[in-house]
C-alpha positions, -999 to 999 in steps of 0.1 A, spaced: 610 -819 -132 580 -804 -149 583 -802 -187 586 -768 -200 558 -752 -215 566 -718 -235 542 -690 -246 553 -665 -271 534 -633 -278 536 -605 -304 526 -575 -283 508 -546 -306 513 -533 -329 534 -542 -364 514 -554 -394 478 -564 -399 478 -584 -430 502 -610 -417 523 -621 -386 555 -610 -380 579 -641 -381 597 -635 -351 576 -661 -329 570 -684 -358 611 -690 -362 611 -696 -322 581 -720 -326 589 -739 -353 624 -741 -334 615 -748 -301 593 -776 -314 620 -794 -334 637 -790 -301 604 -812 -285 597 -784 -261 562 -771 -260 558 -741 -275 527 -721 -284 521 -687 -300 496 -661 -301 495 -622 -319 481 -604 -293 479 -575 -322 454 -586 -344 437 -596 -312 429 -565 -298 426 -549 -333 395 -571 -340 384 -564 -305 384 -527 -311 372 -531 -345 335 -549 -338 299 -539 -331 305 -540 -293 341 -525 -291 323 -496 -314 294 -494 -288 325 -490 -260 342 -467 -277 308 -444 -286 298 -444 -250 329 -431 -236 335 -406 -265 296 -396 -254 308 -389 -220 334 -358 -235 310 -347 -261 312 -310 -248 353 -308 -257 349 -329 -289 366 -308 -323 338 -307 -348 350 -341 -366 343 -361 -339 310 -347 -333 303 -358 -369 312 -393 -363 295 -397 -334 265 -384 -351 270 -414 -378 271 -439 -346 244 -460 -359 258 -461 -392 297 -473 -379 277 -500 -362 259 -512 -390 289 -513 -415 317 -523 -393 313 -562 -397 308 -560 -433 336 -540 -438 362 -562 -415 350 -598 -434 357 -576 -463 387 -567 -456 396 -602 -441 390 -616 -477 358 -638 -462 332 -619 -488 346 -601 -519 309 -597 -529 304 -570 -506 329 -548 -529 298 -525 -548 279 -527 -518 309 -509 -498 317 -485 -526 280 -473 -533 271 -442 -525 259 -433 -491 267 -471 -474 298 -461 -454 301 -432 -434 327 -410 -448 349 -392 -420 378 -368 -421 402 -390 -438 378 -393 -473 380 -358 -481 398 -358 -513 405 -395 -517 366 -406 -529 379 -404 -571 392 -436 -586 409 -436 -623 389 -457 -643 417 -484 -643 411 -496 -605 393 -523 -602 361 -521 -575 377 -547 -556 407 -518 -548 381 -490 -542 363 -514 -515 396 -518 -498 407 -479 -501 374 -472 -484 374 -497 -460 412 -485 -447 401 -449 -449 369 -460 -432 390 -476 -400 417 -452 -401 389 -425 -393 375 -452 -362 417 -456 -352 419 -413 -351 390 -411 -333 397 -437 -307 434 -421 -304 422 -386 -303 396 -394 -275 398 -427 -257 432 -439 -265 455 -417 -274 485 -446 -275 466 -459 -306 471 -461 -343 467 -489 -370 502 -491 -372 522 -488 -338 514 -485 -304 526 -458 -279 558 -458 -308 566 -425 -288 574 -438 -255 600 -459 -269 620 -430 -293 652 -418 -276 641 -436 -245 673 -435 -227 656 -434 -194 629 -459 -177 606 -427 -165 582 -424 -194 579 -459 -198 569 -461 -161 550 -433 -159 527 -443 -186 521 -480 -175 512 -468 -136 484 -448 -161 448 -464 -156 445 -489 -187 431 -473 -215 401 -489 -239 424 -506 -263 447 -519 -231 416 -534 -218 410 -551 -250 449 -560 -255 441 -577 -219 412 -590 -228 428 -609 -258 460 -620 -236 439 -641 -205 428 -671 -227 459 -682 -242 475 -676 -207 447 -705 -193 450 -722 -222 490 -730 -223 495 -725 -183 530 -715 -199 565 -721 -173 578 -691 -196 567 -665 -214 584 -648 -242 576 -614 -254 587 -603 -290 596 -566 -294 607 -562 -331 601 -523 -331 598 -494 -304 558 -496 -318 556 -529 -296 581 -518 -266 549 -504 -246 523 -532 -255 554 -557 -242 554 -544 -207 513 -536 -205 513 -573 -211 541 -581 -184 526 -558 -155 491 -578 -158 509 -611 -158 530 -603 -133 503 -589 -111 480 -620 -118 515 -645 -117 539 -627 -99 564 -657 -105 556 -665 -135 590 -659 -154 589 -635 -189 615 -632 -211 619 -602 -237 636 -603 -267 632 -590 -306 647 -563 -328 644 -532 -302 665 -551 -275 690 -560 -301 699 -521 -313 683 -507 -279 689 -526 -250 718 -538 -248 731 -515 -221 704 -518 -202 711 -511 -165 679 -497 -144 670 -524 -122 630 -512 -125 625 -528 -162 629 -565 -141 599 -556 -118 585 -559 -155 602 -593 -169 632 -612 -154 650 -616 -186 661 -598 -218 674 -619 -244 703 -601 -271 699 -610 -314 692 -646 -325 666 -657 -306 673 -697 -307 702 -703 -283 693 -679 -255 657 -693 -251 669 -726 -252 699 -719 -228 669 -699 -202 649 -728 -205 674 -754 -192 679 -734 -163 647 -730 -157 644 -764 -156 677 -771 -131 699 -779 -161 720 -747 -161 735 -725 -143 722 -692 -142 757 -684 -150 756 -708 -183 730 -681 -196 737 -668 -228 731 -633 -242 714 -627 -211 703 -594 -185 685 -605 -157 683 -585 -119 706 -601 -89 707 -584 -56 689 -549 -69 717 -550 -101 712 -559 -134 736 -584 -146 745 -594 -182 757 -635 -188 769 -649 -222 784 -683 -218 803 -681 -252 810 -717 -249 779 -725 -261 776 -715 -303 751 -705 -321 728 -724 -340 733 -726 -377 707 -712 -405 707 -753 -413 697 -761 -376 673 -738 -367 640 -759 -379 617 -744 -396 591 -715 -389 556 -724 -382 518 -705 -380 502 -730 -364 481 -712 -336 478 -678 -355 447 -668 -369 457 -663 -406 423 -657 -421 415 -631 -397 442 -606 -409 430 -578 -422 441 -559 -457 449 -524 -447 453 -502 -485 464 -471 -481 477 -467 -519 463 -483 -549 501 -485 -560 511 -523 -569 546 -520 -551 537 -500 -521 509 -519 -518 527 -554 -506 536 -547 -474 499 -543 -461 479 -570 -487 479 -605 -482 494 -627 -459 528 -637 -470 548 -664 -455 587 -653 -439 621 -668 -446 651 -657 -444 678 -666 -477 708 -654 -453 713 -645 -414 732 -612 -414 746 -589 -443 775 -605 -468 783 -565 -474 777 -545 -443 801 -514 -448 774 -490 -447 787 -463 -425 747 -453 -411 740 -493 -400 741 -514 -374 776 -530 -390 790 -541 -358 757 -563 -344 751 -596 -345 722 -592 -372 741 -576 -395 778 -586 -389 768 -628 -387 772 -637 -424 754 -673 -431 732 -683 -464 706 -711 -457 718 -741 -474 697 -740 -508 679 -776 -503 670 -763 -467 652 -735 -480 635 -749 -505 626 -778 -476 611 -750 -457 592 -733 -490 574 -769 -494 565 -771 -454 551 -737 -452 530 -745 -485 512 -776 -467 508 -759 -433 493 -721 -446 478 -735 -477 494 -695 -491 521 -696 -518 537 -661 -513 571 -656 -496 583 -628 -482 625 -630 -478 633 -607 -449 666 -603 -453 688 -577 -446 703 -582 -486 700 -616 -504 728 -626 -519 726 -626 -557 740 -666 -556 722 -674 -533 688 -660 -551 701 -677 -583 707 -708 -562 673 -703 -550 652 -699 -582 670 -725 -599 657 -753 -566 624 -735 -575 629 -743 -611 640 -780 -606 611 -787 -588 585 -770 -610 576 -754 -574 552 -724 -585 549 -690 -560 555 -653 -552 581 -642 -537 597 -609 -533 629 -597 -514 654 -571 -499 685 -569 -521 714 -547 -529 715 -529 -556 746 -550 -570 760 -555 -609 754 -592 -600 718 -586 -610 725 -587 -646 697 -586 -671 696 -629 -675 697 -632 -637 668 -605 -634 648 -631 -661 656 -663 -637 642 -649 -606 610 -638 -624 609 -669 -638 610 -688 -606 584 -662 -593 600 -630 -582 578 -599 -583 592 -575 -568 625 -558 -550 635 -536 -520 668 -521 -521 687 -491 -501 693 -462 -525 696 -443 -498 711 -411 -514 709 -399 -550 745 -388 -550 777 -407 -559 797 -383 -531 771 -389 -505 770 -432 -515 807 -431 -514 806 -415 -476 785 -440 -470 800 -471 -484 778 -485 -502 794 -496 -529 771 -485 -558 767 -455 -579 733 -437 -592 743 -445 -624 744 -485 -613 713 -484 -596 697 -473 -627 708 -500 -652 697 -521 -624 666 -511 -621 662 -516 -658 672 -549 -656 648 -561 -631 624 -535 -651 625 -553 -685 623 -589 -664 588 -576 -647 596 -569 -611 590 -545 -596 613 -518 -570 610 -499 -541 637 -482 -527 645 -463 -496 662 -431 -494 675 -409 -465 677 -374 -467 701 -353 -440 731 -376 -444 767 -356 -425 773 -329 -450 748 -335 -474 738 -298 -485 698 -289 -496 718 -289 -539 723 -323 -528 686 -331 -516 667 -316 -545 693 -332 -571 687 -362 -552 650 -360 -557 653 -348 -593 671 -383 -602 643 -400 -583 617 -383 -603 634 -394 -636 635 -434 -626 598 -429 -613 590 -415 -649 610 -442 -668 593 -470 -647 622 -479 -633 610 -474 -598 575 -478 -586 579 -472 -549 603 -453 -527 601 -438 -491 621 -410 -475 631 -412 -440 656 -386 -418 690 -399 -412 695 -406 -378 730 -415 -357 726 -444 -340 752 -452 -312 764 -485 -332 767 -475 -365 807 -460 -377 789 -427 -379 776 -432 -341 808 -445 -332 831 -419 -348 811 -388 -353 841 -365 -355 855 -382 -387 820 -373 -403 817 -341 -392 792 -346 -364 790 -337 -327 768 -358 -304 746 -336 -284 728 -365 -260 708 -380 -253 725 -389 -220 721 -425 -210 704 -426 -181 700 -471 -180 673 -480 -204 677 -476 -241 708 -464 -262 707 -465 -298 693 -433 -313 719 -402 -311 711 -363 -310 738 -350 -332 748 -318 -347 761 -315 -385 790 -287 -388 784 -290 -425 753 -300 -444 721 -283 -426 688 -301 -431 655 -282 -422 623 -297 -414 603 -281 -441 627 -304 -464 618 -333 -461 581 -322 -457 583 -313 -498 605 -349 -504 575 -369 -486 548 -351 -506 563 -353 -539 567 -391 -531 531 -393 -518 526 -382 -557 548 -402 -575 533 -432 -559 502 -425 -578 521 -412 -609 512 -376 -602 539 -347 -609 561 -368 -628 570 -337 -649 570 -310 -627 598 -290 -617 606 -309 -585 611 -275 -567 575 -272 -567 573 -299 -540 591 -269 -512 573 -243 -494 606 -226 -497 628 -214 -523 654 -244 -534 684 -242 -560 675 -254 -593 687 -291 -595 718 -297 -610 710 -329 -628 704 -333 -667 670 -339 -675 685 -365 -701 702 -379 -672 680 -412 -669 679 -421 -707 718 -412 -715 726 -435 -689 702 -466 -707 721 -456 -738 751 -472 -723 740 -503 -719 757 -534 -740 730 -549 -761 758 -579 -776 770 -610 -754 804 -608 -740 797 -646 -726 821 -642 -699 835 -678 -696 823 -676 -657 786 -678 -668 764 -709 -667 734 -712 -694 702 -720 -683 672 -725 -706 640 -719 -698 615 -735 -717 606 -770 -732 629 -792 -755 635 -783 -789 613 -804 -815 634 -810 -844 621 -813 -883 632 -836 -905 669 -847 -911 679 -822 -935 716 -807 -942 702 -780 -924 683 -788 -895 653 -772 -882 646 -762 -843 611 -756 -828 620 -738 -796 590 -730 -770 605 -706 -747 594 -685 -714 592 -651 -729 591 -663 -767 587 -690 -793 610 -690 -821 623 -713 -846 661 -714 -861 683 -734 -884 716 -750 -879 739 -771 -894 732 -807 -887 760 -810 -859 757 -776 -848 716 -791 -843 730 -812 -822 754 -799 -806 727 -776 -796 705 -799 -785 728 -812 -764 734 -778 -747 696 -771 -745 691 -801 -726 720 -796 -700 707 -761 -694 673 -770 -686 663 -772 -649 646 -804 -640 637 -824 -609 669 -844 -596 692 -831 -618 723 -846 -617 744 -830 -637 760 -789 -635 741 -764 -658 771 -758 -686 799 -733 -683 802 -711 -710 840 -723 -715 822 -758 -721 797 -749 -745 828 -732 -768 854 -765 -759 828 -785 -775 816 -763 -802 815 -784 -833 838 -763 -852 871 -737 -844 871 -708 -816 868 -684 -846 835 -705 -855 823 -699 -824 826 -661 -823 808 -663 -857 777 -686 -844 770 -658 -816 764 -632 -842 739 -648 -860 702 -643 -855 694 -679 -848 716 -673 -817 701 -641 -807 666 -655 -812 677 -683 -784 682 -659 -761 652 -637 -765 633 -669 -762 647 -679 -726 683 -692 -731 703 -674 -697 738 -664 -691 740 -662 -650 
């Protein structure tokens, strides 16, 4: 029996500053499993391809050959030929982090060729460093090479996706087809090009393909037809996001002249199940999760007998075969929130599998990804935080879930603590009541910079259709809580919910222009709603007001929904004037418009007070309630006492402040006590101290008690670092 061998590939195109995780979790799992496992981003690959002195001189000569139909901005490009050659390397080491010299060099006047995409965008304030100019003009710089290649030789290509279209709605096989019986295109050539050495290299007995977004769907089968025409048997599996909310009524027997197998949500058992029948130790009925084509049909298995793996089981994720320093830093905004999603590589982990709310009416409630509820034991996680350290050599963590649970985060940044275990991290979350203003302080303390979180609309009516459990009000004490701790927020919003009307929209927008002008939100993106066919909106339009118009399945993908709203009516020109003003308020431009100014076409005034932001801070409690359900934590060092004294003296070095305060002797310590239990430390053995405990052991009555939080000394302690969570 010949020993597996598995090669995983990230088809283009998702991110170019770091990997998506999805092979690295399958790796690092496959290899605790001792199967060999390999992994290569076949992304980056063809991206550096394209982006060189001879994939330049490729793509010059074929754009020569249709210099006749050229618009007038490619002429000018081509003109500046010699110049794109000369640049191009020193702008991609740049950009790659391998010479941060070259910054003044890249932003001095007349080095770079400045195409279509500079006009307007060559003015800095004088606050942005040079290092931030270099990389604006280096992304503007290859986004003009990326439009030119798309508008001419490519026209599948952009920095972001690849052939995205071909996979929207795609409810039937046909344009998928048609388009890969297309002659390969430049960048397919170079996507091909990248694929052949790790093929000879691994010699793999299976191949898995990762499709985390429709952006990947037509790289994923580009990849599949050459392999299948070099190694027709040669078995491929596909899995990844898009099969999970897409495929998963797949039926047209044509997608397995492509790959024999499509794998459905967690990745772990299925591959693991496909390998031992590859290898004669399962039936092909003991599948699991599984389409694959019998006798011209498609067939789905899932041998339910066989359970998932547990967040605690699934090893850890690894890099090892992925180029890290050969990302590239793609900065399309100078703004420090929006900003994290192309900068820097950042290392993945997940706090929980699944969502612990998921009542959202516009989600995926019902799927595995969402619906599996499972926290990664705390010690695990931290087990993985230390591994990933020692094999990347990069401290910043990226927590993809779907919404970390606020215990769990505490649970996390207390390990952190403990261990004195110093990095970045930033997460999804929901925008809960749980993040209180102490908790806010412990996960900055533990290294928490920023926070994505579903706003979704700006209206409680719309939030409650929705289910999400929040108010607009909510979200904005929130968001001055993790405000006042230092971390930052982006949220996303959806415009053209069922019955939301165009009052609703602009009031919407008006509340989001008041948190980007308090600084309570630094970064935000609009999207359309969409019905999707698993969502309790897709699944029971009529209750909200929808009918389905198609599209009809016709065997391939079936997910996004053609609807039509008898109530709310959402034109396109609207959320045109939503993404400009947000393209502004990124850069903290038209803060104090009138937010009507944003539409081409007349709007209703909003109906939102323009106090509405800061009456809402003015309810916030500024006294402790110490519910008795709270632990303390403190952070900062141990408290150097003076001299024995009747009233004793307390030096306290704190996070966020240092401050000294006087007690009674036993109240001292009694304090010092409490101060010492509170602090995290490595091995700790005993519980951080319930509030209940600190006022049972209070030297002195329960009315004392109540009288020793009202004094200074006590508020000082908490200014200084001393938590409630």
């Amino acid at each position: 029996m010949t020993a597996p061998r598995v090669l995983l590939l990230i088809p283009p195109l998702t991110q170019l500053n770091t990997p998506y995780p999805s092979t690295a979790y399958l790796t690092g799992f496959l290899q605790s499993q001792g199967i060999t496992c390999e992994q290569a981003d076949l992304g980056i690959e063809m991206v550096l391809r394209l982006f060189s002195p001879d994939g330049l001189r490729k793509v010059f000569r074929l754009v020569r050959q249709q210099e006749d139909d050229l618009p007038e901005q490619a002429l000018a490009m081509l003109a500046d030929e010699d110049a794109y050659l000369s640049t191009i390397e020193t702008v991609v080491t740049f950009l790659q982090g391998e010479n941060p010299e070259a910054a003044r060099q890249l932003i001095h006047p007349g080095f770079l060729p400045q195409g279509p995409r500079f006009n307007g965008k060559t003015r800095f304030a004088t606050s942005v460093p040079v290092e931030d100019r270099a990389k604006h003009w280096g992304t503007l710089y290859l986004e003009d090479l990326a439009d030119l290649v798309q508008a001419t030789v490519s026209p599948s290509f952009a920095l972001s996706r690849y052939a995205e279209h071909l996979a929207h709605s795609a409810s039937s096989f046909d344009r998928l087809s048609s388009a890969l019986d297309e002659p390969l295109s430049l960048t397919d050539e170079f996507l091909l090009d990248a694929l052949w050495p790790h093929l000879d290299r691994v010699n793999p007995t299976l191949v898995g393909l990762s499709v985390p977004f429709p952006g990947n769907l037509y790289g994923a089968f580009r990849i599949a037809q050459a392999i299948k025409r070099r190694k027709p048997k040669l078995p491929i599996a596909l899995g990844g996001g898009y099969a999970n909310t897409e495929l998963r009524r797949v039926s047209d027997p044509r997608v397995f002249d492509y790959v024999d197998f499509i794998t459905l949500d967690d990745g772990e058992r299925p591959i693991l199940s496909l390998l031992e029948h590859l290898t004669g130790q399962r039936p092909r009925t003991g599948l699991c999760r599984t389409f694959h084509r019998e006798d011209h049909h498609v067939r789905y298995v899932d041998d339910r007998s066989v359970p998932n793996f547990s967040m605690n089981d699934i090893g850890c994720p690894t890099y090892r075969g992925l180029p890290l320093n050969r990302y590239l830093t793609i900065l399309d905004s100078t703004n420090p929130m929006h900003r994290l999603w192309s900068e820097g590589h950042w290392n993945k982990l997940t706090v929980a599998h699944g969502c612990y709310w998921k009542q959202c009416t516009f989600c995926d409630v019902g799927l595995d990804y969402i619906s599996r509820y499972e926290m990664t034991p705390t010690e695990r996680l931290i087990q993985q935080i230390e591994q990933l350290i020692a094999e990347t050599g990069q401290r910043g963590f990226h927590f993809v879930d779907e919404a970390a649970p606020p215990a769990a985060l505490k649970a996390l940044a207390l390990g952190l603590l403990e261990r004195k275990l110093d990095i970045t991290w930033w997460g999804n979350i929901r925008f809960e009541e749980a993040f209180s203003p102490d908790l806010c302080r412990l996960l900055a303390a533990s290294g928490c910079i920023a926070v994505t979180a579903g706003l979704e609309a700006a209206s409680d009516r719309l939030l409650d259709k929705m289910k999400k459990g929040i108010t607009v009000d909510q979200t904005a004490l929130v968001a001055a809580a993790f405000k006042d701790a230092g971390i930052m927020i982006h949220a996303y919003l959806m415009y053209g919910f069922p019955s939301e009307t165009i009052q609703e929209a602009v009031d919407a927008l008006e509340r989001v222009r008041q948190l980007f002008k308090a600084d309570l939100m630094q970064s935000a993106f609009w999207h359309r709603f969409t019905t999707t066919a698993h969502s309790p909106v897709g699944l029971d339009p009529k209750s909200n007001g929808l009918r389905i118009l198609g599209p009809t399945f016709e065997g391939f993908a079936d997910n996004d929904l053609i609807h039509r709203d008898s109530v709310g009516k959402t034109p396109a020109w609207l959320g045109e004037g939503l993404r400009r003003s947000m393209l502004n308020f990124l850069e903290g431009r038209g803060l104090s418009m009138d937010v009507r100014q944003w539409f081409d076409h007349d709007v209703p005034e909003p109906d939102v007070p323009k106090n509405w932001v800061r009456t809402v801070l003015r309810t916030r409690i500024a006294v402790d309630h110490l519910p008795l359900e709270r632990r303390l934590v403190w952070l900062g060092a141990q408290p150097i006492a003076a001299a024995q004294t009747r009233r004793g003296t307390l030096a306290l070095r704190g996070r966020f402040a240092n401050v000294v305060i006087q007690l009674p002797q036993a109240q001292r310590q009694w304090f010092q006590t409490v101060i010492k239990q509170a602090t995290p430390r490595k091995n700790k053995t005993t519980a951080y101290p319930w509030v209940r405990d600190i006022q049972a052991s209070f030297p002195g009555t329960a009315e004392d008690f109540v009288t020793f939080l009202e004094i200074p000394d006590w508020r000082k302690t908490r200014t200084a670092g001393l938590l409630l969570v």
